[in-house]
Every structure is written in C-alpha cells, then in structure tokens.
C-alpha positions as CSV (number, residue, x, y, z in Angstrom):
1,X,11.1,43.6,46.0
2,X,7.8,45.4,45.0
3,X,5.2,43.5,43.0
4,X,5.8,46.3,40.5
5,X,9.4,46.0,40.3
6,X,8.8,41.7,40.0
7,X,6.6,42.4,36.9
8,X,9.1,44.4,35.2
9,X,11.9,42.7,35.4
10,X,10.0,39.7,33.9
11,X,8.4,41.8,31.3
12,X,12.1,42.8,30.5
13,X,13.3,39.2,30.7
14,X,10.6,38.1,28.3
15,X,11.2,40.7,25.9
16,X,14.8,40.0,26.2
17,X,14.1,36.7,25.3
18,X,12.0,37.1,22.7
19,X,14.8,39.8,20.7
20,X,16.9,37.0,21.0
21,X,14.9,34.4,19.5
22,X,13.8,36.9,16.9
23,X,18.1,37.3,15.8
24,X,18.1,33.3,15.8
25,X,15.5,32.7,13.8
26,X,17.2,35.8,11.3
27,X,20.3,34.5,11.4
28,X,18.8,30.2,11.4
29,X,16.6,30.5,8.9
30,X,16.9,28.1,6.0
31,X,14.8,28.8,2.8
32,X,12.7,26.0,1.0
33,X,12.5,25.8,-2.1
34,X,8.8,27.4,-3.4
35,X,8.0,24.1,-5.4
36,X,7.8,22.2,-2.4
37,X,4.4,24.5,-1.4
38,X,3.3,23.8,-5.4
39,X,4.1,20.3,-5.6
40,X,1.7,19.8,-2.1
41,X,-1.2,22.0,-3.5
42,X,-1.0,19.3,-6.4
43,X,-0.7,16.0,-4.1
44,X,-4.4,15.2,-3.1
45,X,-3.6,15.4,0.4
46,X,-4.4,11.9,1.6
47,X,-1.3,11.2,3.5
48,X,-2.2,7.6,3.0
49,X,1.7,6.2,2.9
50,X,1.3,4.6,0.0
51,X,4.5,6.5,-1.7
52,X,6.5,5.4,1.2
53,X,6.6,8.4,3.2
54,X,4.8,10.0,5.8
55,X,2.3,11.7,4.5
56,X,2.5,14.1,1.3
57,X,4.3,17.0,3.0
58,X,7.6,14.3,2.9
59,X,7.2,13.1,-0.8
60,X,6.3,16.9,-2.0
61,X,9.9,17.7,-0.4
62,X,11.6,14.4,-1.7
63,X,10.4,15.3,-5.0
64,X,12.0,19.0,-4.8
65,X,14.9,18.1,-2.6
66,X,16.2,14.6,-3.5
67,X,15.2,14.2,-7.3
68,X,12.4,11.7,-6.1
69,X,10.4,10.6,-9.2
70,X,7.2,12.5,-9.4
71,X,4.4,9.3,-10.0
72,X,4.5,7.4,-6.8
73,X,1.5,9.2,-6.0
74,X,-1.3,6.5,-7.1
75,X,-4.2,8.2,-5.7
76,X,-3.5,11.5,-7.7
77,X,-2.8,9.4,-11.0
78,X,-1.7,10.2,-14.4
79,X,-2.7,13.4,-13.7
80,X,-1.3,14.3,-10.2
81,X,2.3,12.9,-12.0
82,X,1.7,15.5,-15.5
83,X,1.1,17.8,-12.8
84,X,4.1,18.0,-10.5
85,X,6.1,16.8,-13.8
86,X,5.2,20.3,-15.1
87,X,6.4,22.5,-11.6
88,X,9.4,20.4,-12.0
89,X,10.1,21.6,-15.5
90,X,10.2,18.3,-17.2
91,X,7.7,18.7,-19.9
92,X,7.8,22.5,-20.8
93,X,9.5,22.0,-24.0
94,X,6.7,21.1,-26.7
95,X,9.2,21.2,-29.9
96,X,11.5,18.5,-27.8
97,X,9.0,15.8,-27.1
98,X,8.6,12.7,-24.8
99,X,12.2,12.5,-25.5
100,X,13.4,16.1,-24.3
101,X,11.2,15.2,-21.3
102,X,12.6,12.1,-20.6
103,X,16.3,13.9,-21.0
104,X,15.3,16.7,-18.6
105,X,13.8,14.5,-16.4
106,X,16.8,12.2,-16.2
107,X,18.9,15.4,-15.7
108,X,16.5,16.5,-12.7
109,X,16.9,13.2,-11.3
110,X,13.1,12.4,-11.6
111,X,10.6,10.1,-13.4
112,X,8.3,11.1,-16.2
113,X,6.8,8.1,-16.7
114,X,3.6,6.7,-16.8
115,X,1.8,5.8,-13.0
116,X,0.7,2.1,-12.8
117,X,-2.3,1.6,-11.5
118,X,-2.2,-0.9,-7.9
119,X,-4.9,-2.5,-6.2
120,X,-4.9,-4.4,-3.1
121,X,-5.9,-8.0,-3.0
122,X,-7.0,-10.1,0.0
123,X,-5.0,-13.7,-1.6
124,X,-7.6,-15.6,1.0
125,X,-10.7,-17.4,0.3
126,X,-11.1,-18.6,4.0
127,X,-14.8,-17.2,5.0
128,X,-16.8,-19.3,7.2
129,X,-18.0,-21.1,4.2
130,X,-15.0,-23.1,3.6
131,X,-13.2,-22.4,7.2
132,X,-14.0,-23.0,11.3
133,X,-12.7,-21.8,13.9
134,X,-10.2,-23.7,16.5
135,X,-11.4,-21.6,19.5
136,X,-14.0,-19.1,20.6
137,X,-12.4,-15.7,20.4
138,X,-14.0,-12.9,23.1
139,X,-11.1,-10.2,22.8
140,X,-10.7,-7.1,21.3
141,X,-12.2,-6.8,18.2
142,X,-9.0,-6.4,15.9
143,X,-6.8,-8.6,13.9
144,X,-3.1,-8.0,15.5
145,X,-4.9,-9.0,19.2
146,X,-6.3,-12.1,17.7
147,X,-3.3,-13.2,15.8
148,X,-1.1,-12.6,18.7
149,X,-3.2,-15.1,20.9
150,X,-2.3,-19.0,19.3
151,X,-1.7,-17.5,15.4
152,X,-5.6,-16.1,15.7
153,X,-9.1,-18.2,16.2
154,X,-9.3,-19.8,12.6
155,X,-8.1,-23.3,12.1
156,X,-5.7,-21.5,9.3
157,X,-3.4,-20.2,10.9
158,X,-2.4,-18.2,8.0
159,X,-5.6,-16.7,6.4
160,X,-7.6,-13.5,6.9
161,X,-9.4,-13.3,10.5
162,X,-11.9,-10.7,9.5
163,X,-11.9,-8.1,12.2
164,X,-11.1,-5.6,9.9
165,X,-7.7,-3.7,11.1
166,X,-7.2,-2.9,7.3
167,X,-10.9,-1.4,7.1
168,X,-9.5,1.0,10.0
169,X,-6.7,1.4,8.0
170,X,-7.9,2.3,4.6
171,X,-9.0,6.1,3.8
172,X,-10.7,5.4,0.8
173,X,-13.7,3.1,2.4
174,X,-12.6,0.3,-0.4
175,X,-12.7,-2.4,2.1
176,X,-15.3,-4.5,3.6
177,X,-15.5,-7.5,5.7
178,X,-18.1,-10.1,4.8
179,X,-18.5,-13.6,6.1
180,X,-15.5,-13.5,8.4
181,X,-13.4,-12.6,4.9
182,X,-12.2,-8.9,4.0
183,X,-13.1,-7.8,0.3
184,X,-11.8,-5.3,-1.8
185,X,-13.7,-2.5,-4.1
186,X,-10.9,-2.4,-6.9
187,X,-13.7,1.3,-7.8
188,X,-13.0,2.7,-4.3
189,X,-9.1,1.3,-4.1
190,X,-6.1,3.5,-4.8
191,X,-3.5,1.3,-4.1
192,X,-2.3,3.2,-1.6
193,X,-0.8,0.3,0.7
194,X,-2.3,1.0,4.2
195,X,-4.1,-1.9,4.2
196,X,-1.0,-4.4,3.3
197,X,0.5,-2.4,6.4
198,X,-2.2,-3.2,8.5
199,X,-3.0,-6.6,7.7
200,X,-1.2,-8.9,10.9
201,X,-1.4,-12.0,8.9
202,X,-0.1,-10.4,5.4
203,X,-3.1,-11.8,2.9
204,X,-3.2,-8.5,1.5
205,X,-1.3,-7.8,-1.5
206,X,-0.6,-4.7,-3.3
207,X,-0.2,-5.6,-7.4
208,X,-0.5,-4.3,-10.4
209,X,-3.9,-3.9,-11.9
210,X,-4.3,-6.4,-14.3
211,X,-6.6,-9.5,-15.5
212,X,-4.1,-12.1,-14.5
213,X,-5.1,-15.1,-12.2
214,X,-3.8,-14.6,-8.8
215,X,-3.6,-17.8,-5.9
216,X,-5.4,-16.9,-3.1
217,X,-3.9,-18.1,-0.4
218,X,-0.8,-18.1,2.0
219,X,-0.5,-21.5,3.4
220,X,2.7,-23.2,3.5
221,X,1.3,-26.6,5.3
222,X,1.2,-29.4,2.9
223,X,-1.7,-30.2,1.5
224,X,-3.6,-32.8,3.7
225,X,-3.3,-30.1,6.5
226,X,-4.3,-26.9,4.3
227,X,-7.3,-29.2,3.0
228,X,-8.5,-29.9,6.8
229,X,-8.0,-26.1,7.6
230,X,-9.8,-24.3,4.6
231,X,-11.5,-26.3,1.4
232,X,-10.4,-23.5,-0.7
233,X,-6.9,-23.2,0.1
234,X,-3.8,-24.5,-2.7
235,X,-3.0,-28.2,-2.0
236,X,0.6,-28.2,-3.8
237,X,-0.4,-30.1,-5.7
238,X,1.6,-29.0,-8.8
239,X,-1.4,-29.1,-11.7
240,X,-1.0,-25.8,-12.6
241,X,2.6,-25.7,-12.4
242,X,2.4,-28.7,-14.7
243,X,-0.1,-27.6,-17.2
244,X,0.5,-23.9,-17.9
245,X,2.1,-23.6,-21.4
246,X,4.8,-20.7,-20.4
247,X,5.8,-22.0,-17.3
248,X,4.9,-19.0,-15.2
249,X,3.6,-20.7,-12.1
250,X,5.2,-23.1,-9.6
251,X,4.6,-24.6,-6.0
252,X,7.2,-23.6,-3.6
253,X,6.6,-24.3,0.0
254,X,3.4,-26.0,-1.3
255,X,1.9,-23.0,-1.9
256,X,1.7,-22.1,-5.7
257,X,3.0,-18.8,-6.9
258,X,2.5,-16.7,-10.6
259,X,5.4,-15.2,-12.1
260,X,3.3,-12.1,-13.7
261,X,6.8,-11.4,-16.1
262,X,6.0,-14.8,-17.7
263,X,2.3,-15.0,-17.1
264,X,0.4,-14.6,-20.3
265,X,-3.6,-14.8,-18.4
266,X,-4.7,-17.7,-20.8
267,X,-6.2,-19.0,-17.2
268,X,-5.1,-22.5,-17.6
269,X,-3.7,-22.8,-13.9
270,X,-7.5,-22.0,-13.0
271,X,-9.4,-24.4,-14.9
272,X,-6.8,-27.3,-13.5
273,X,-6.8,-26.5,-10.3
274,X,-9.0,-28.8,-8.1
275,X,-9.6,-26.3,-5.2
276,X,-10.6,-23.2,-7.2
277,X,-7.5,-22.0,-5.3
278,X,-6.4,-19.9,-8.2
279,X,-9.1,-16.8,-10.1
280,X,-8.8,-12.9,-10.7
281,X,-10.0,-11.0,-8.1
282,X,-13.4,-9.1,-8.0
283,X,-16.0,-7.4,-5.9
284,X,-17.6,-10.0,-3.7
C-alpha cells in the first residue's frame, strides 16, 4: 500500500468518524435551561464552596434545576440573592408584595428570604503567650502534617497550630496568623466556609454574625489538664453556666457551650469567667 493510498483512507476514517460524532451529538444533545448561564453571570464567581457545592457553576444549576433556594451565596449578599430571585421570577409582581413573592417562591421551590451574614471564628486563644509547645516540630510547614504527627507540637492537643492551612484556604485574604494563633478580618470574611474545611483541628467556626459572646476553645480535658496546656482555655468550671440569667450556656464535656436561641448577649458568662475563656470575637 502506497503512502498516498495510507493517507486517504485515514483521512476517510477520520471524517467518517467525525460525521458520526457530529449525528450523536444531534441526536444526544440535552438543552439547559438559559437561566442557568444568567443565574452564573450573577454569582461572583468565587467558587469558594461555601454554598455546599463545587463551585458556582453547580449552585447556578441547583438553583434552575432542583428548586435550590437562591441566598446561599454569602459572598454575593442581599444583593446577589434579589438578583437571581428576580431571573427566577419570584419578585416580578410589584402589586402582590413580599407575600406574592414568598407564594411564588414556595411554588418554585426556592427561598426569597433574607441572606444572613456568617463569619468564621478561630474559638482558640492558645498563642505562644498562654501556650508551649511539647516538641520541636521541623516538618512541612502545614497544619494536617503537624496534627497527624502526636495530635500536633502544642501541649493542647486541641487548639490552633498556626501554620496556616486555612490562610491557603481562604480566597478572600481575611485570615492571618500571628503569634502561632490564626485571626480573622470579620471586613475581608465572607463566610464562605473554606477555612472551617481546612482547619485539621476544627477551631474554626462558621456563625452567624452577631455581638454574642462566643467560648474560645475546644478542649474536652478537665480543667487541671486544660489549665497546664493553655492559661486561656475553659476550666468547666460551671460559673457561667451558673450565673447567666437565661440559662443559655452550659459545660458539657468540660468545655462550656452558648446556646445563641437562648442567648440574650447581656455578657454575664464573660465577666464570671476566671480564664477570660469566653469574649466576642474581633480583629487581633
């Protein structure tokens, strides 16, 4: 066979090929729904997970496709939600009202409610001012590898280890580490959740924004031990619980925990407690 004759008959074997593939994708072809495209020009494009899917391609088409509600998107805010709410055709009639909206939204099988604003908070105060370490760590630089060897290098085996796996993780540069102890920006923070995700020792919360008194820290070991590990860590030992008029804290595990349905943020469980275990979250 002829070099001539070889490169035709692949030639006609591609183009074959190709015809076919051309009648498949005519005959395969699914259409999406054009709000899908709308709904992702309106998402901010972060892909930061914080919804619970992927990355803002999957919400857009959860939204469209599966009636997902339309403000899980806390980056975007208020305005990201009005946005999509209005491509879904919940809030076009103006005679109707919040009501008509909430009606057609219900119908639709989405949410026209109001986005909550979350920010993530590191519930540890262990920094090398009240902490030490148990050993001299020389690995990689990153939280999971540290954790995994012994429960991590600080004597509390449950605290922050500050080498910053949820800095790599957040897209929104809203966290630092200082002192050995990673801060938060609640400016810079979206809430997004990559940072929780990240975090090996799980210090970092995602809540509500609010003014409420949260406990910062996650150690279970009764008190003597939690006092010999970090100065600034919850002792158990049940003040708060004891002194807060509505009965919206308790220690369980001997750790103390706020029940933020009951919590009224009159700050009595922080002027009790001994430790200064319990305050509202700022920039550090």
């Amino acid at each position: 066979m002829s070099i001539v004759t070889a490169v035709a008959v692949v030639t006609v074997i591609g183009l074959l090929g190709a015809a076919i593939l051309v009648v498949a994708a005519h005959f395969m072809h699914v259409e999406e729904d054009p709000r899908v495209g709308e709904v992702l020009g309106v998402l901010p494009g972060a892909n930061c997970g914080g919804c619970g899917y992927a990355g803002c391609a999957d919400y857009a088409k959860s939204i469209v496709e599966d009636g997902n509600a339309v403000n899980k998107c806390v980056p975007g805010g208020a305005a990201c939600a009005a946005a999509i709410a209005q491509i879904m055709g919940v809030d076009k009639c103006v005679p109707g009202g919040a009501k008509c909206a909430a009606a057609a939204a219900a119908i639709m099988g989405v949410e026209a409610g109001e986005v909550v604003k979350r920010k993530a908070i590191v519930a540890c105060q262990g920094s090398y001012d009240h902490t030490q370490d148990k050993y001299e760590y020389e690995g990689i630089e990153s939280c999971a590898a540290c954790a995994a060897l012994y429960s991590g290098r600080a004597a509390c085996e449950y605290g922050c280890l500050g080498y910053g796996d949820c800095v790599k993780a957040c897209k929104f540069d809203a966290i630092t580490v200082s002192n050995g102890l990673a801060r938060v920006n609640p400016e810079k923070c979206t809430g997004c959740g990559a940072c929780e995700q990240a975090c090996p020792k799980k210090v970092i919360w995602i809540r509500p924004e609010s003014e409420k008194p949260v406990v910062m820290c996650a150690n279970h070991d009764r008190g003597a031990l939690t006092r010999k590990a970090c100065t600034a860590g919850c002792i158990g030992c049940m003040k708060c619980e004891k002194s807060c008029p509505e009965g919206a804290i308790k220690v369980t595990n001997n750790v103390a925990r706020v029940d933020y349905e009951k919590c009224t943020g009159c700050r009595t469980c922080m002027n009790v407690c001994p430790v200064h275990a319990i305050t509202i979250p700022k920039i550090v």
